[in-house]
N, CA and C of each residue as an Amber inpcrd file, in Angstrom:
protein
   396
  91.3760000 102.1530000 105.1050000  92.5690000 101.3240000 105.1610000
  92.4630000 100.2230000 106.2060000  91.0530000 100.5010000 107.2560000
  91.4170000  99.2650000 108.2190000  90.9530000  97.9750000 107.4220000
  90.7120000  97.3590000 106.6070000  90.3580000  96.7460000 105.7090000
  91.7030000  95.6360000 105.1520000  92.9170000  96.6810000 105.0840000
  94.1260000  95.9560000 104.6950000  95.0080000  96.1060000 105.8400000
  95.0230000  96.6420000 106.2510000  95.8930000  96.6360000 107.7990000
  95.3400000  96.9300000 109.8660000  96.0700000  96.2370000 110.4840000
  95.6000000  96.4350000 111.8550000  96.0310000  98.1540000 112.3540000
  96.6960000  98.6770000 111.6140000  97.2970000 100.2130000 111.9330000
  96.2640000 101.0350000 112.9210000  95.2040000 100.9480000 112.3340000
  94.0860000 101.6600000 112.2590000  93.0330000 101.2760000 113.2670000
  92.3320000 101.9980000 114.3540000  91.5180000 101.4320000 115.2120000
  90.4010000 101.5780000 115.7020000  89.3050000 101.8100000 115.6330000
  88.0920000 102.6040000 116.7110000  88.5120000 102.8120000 117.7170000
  88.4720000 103.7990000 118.3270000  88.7530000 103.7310000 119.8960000
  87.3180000 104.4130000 120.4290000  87.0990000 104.3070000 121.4630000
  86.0230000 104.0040000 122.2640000  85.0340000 104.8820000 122.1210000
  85.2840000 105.9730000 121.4570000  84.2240000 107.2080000 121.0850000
  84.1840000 107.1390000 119.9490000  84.1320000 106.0760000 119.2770000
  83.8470000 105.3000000 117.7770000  85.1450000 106.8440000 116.4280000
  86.1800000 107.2910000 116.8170000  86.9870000 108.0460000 116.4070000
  88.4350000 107.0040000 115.9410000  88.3580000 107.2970000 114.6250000
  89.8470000 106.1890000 114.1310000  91.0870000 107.0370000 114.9380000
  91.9670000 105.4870000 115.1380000  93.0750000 106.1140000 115.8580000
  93.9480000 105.0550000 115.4080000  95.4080000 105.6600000 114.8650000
  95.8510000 107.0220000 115.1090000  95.5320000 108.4690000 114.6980000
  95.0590000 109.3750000 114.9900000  94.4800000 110.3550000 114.6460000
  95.4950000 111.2120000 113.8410000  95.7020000 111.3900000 112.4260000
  97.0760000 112.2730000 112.5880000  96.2990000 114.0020000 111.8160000
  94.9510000 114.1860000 112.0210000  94.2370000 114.9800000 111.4390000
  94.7610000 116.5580000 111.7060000  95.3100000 116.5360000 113.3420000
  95.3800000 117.8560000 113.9000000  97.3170000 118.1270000 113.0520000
  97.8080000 116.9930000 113.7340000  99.3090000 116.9270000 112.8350000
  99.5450000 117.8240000 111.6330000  98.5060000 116.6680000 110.5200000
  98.7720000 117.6580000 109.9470000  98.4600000 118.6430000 109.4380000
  96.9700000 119.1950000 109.8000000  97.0250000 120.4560000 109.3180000
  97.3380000 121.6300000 110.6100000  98.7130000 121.3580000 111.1150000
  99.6070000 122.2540000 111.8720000 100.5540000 122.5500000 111.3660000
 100.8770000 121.8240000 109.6910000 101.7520000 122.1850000 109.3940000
 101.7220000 123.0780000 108.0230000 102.4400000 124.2390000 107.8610000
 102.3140000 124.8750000 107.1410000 102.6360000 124.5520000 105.9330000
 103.6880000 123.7070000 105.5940000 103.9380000 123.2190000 104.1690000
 102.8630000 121.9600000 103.5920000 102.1720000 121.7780000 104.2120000
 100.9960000 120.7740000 104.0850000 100.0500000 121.3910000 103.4950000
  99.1950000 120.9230000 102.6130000  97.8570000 121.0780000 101.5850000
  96.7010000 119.9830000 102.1020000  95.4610000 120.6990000 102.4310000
  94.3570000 119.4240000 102.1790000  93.2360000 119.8140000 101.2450000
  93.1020000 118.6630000 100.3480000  91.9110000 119.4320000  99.6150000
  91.0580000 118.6150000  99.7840000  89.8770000 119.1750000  99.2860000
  88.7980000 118.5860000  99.4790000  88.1400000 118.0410000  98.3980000
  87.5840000 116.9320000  98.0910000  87.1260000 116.6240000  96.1290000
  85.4760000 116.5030000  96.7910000  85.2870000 117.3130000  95.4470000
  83.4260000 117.7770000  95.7470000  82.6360000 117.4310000  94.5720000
  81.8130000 117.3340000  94.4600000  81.0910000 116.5010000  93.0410000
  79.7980000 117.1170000  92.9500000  79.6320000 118.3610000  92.1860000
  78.1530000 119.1400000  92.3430000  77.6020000 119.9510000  93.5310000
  78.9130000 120.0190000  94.1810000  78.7100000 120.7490000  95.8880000
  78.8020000 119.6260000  96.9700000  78.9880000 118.2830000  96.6440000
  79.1100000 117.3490000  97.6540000  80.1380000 116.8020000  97.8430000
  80.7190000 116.9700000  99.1390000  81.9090000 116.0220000  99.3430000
  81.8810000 114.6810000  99.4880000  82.9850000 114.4680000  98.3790000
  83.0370000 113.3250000  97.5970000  84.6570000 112.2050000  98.0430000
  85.4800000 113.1290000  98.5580000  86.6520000 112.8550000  99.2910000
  87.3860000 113.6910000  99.3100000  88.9180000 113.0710000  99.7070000
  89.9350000 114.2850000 100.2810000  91.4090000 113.6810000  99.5570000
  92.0450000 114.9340000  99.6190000  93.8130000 114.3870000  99.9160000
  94.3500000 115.4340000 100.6950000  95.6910000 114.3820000 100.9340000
  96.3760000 115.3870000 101.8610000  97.9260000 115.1820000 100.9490000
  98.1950000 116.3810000 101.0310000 100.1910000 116.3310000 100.2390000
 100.7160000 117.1610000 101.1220000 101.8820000 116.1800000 101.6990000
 103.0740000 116.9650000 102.6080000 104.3490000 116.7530000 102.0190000
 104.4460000 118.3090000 102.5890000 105.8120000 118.7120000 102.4890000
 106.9620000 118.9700000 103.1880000 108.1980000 119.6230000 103.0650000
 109.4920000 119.9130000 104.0670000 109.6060000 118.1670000 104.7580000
 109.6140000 118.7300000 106.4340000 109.8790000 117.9380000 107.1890000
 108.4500000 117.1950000 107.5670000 108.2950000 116.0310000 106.4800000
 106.4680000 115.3480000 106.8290000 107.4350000 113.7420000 107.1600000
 106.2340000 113.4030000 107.7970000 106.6560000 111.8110000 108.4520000
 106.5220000 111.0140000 107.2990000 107.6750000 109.7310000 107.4400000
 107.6190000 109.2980000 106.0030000 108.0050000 109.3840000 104.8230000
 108.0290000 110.7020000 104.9260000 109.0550000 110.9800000 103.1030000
 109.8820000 111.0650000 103.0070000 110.6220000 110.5800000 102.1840000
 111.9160000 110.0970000 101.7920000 112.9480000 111.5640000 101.9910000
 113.9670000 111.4800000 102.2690000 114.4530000 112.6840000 102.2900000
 114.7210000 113.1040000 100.7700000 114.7730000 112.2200000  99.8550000
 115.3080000 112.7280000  98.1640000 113.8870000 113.0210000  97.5520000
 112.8360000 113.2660000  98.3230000 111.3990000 113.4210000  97.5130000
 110.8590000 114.9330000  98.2070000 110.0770000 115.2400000  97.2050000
 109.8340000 116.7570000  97.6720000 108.3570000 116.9520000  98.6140000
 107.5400000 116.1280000  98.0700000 106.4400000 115.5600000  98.4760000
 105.9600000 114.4180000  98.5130000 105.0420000 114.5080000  99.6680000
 104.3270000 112.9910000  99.2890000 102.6890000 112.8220000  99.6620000
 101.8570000 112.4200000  98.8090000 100.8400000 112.1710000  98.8670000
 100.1910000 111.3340000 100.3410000  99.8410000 111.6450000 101.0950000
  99.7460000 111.3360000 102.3880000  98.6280000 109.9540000 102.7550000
  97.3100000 111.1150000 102.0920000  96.2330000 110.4650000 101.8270000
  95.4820000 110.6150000 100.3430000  94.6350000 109.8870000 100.2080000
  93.7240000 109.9060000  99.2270000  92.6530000 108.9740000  99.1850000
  91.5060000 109.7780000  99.2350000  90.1090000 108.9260000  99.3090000
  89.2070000 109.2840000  98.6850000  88.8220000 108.8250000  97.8820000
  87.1190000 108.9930000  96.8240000  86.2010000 107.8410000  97.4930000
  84.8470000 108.4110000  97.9050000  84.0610000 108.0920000  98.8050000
  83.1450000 106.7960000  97.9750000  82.9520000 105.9000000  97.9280000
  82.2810000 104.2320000  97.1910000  81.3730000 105.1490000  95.8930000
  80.2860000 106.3050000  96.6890000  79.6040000 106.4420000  95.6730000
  80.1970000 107.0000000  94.5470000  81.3630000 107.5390000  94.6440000
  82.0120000 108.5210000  93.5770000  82.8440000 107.8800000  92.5810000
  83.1950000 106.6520000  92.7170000  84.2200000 105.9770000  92.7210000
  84.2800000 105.3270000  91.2790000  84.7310000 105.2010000  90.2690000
  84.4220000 104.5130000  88.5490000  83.9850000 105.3700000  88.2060000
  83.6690000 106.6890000  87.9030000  83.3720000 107.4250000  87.1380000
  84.0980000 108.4910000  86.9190000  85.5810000 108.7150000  87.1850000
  86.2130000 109.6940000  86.6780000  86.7130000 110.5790000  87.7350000
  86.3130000 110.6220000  89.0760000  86.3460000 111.3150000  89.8020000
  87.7820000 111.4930000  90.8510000  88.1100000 110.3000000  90.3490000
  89.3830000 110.1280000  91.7740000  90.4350000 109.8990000  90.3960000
  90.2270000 110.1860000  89.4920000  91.2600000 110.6040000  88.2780000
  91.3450000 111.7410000  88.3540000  90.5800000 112.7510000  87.9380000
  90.6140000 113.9960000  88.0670000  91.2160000 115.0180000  88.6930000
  90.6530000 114.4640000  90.0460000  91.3160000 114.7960000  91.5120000
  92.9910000 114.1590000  91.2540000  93.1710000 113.4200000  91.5720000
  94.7310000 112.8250000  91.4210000  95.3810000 113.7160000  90.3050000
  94.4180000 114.0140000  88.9790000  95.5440000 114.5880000  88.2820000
  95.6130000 115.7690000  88.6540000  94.4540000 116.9100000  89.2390000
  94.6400000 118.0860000  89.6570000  95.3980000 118.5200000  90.4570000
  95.7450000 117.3190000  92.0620000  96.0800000 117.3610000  93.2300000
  97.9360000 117.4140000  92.2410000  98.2110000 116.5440000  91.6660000
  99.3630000 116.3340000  91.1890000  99.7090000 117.6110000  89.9190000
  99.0730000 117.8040000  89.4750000  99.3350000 119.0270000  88.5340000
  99.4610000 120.3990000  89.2760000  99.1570000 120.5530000  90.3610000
  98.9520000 121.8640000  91.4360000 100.6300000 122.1180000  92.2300000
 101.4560000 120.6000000  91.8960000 102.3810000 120.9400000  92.5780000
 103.7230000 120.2280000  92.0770000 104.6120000 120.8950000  91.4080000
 105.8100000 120.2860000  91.0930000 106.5690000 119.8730000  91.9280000
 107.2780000 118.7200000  91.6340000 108.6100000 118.1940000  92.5930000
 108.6570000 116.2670000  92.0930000 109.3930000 115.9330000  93.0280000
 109.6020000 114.7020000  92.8990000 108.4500000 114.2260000  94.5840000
 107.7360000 113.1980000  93.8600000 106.8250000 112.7260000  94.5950000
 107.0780000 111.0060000  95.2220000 106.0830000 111.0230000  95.8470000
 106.2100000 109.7310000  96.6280000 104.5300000 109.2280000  96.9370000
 104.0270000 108.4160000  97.0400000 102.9250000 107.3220000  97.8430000
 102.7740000 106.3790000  97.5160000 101.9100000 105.6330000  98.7690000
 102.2030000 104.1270000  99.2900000 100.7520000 103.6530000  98.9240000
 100.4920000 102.4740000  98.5760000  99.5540000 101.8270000  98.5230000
  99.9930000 100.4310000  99.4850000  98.9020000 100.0690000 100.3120000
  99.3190000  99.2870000 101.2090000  98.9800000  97.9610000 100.6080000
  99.7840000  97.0590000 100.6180000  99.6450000  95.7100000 100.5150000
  97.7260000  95.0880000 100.2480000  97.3380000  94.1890000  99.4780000
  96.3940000  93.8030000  99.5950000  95.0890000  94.8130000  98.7240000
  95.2970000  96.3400000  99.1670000  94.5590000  97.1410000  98.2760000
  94.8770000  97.1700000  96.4360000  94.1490000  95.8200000  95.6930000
  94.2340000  95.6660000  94.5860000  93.1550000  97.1720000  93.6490000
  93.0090000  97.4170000  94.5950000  91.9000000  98.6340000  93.6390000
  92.4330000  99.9820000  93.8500000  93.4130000 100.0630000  94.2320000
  94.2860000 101.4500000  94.6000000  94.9050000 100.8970000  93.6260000
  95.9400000  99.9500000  93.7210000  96.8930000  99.6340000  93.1440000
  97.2770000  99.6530000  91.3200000  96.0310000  99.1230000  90.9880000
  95.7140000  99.2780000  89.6440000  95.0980000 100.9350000  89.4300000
  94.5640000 101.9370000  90.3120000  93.9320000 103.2320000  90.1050000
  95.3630000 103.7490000  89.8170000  96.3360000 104.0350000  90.4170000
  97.7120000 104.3820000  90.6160000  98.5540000 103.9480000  89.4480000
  98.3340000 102.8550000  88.9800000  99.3740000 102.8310000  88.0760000
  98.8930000 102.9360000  86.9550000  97.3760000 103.1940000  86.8110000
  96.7830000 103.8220000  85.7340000  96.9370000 105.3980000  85.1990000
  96.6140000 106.1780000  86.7100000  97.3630000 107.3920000  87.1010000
  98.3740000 107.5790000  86.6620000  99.3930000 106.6190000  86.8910000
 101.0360000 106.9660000  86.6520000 101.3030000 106.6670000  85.5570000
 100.7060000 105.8420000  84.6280000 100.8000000 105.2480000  83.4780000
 101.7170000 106.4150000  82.5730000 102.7620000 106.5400000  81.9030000
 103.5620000 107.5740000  81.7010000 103.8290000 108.3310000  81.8440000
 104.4890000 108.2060000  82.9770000 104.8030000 109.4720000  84.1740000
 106.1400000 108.9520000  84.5320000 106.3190000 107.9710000  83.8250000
 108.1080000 107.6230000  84.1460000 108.1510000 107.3990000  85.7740000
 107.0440000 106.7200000  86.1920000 107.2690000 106.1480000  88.0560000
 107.9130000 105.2130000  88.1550000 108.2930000 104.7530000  89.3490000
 108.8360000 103.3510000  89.3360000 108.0890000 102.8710000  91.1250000
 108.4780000 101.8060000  91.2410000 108.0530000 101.1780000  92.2180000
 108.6900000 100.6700000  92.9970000 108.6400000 100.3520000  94.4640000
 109.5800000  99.7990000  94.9720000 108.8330000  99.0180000  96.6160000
 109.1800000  97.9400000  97.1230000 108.5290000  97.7370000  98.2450000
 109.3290000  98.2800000  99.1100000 107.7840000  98.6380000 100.0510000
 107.8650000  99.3390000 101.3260000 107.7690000  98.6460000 102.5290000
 107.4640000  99.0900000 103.7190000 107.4600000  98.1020000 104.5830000
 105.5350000  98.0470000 104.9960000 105.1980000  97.2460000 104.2120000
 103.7410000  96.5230000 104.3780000 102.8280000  97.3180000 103.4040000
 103.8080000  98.0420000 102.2920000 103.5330000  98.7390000 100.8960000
 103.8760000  98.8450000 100.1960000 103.1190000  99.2740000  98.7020000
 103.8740000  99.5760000  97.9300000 104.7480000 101.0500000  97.1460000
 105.5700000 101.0130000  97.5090000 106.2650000 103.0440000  97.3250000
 106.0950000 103.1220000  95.9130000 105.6420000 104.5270000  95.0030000
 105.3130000 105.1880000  93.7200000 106.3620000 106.2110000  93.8700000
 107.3400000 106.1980000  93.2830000 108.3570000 107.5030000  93.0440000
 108.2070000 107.7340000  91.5220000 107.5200000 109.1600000  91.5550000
 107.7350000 109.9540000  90.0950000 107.8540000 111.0090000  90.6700000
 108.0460000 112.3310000  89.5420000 108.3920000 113.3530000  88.9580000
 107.0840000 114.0430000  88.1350000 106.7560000 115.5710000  88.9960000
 105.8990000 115.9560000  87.8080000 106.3460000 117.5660000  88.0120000
């Protein structure tokens, strides 16, 4: 994401910061999975729940993160994952694609493509509210 926004930083022991890694997996209503491709990790997501930073109070979850790693990437893989990660958990959902990321943006609404989502701007994103 440092790519589309300043959020994001090296700090001096070459470690991105803000770090929110320990956050959240302290929290118990939180999920991280891991996407693996023949035994190799290939990327991750993270979906929070209850009381997570960010989510709307009328949404049950929200997709936190999501990353499929360059090599994995056009071949099916960060579909899969998205639909598994999203099929694993009912409720009314939420995530952001940040401004400028045209290749999320179109992955997502390919994803959502009849899923009855809608869209809405965020502040320096774009918000995905559906239902699964």
């Amino acid at each position: 994401l440092s790519r589309y926004t300043d959020h994001y930083r090296l700090d001096a022991d070459a470690r991105w910061q803000p770090d929110y890694v320990d956050d959240f997996l302290s929290r118990p209503e939180c999920v991280a999975y891991l996407i693996r491709v023949d035994g190799a990790a290939a990327g991750f997501a993270w979906v929070g729940a209850g009381d997570f930073p960010h989510k709307r109070p009328d949404r049950d979850l929200r997709l936190a993160e999501f990353f499929v790693a360059a090599p994995f990437r056009r071949a099916g893989v960060g579909r899969a994952a998205a639909d598994a990660v999203l099929a694993a958990h009912a409720g009314t959902w939420q995530l952001e694609v940040v401004h400028g990321n045209d290749e999320a943006l179109a992955f997502w609404r390919a994803v959502l493509d009849g899923r009855g989502h809608r869209e809405e701007p965020g502040d320096g994103d774009l918000v995905f509210l559906f239902e699964t």
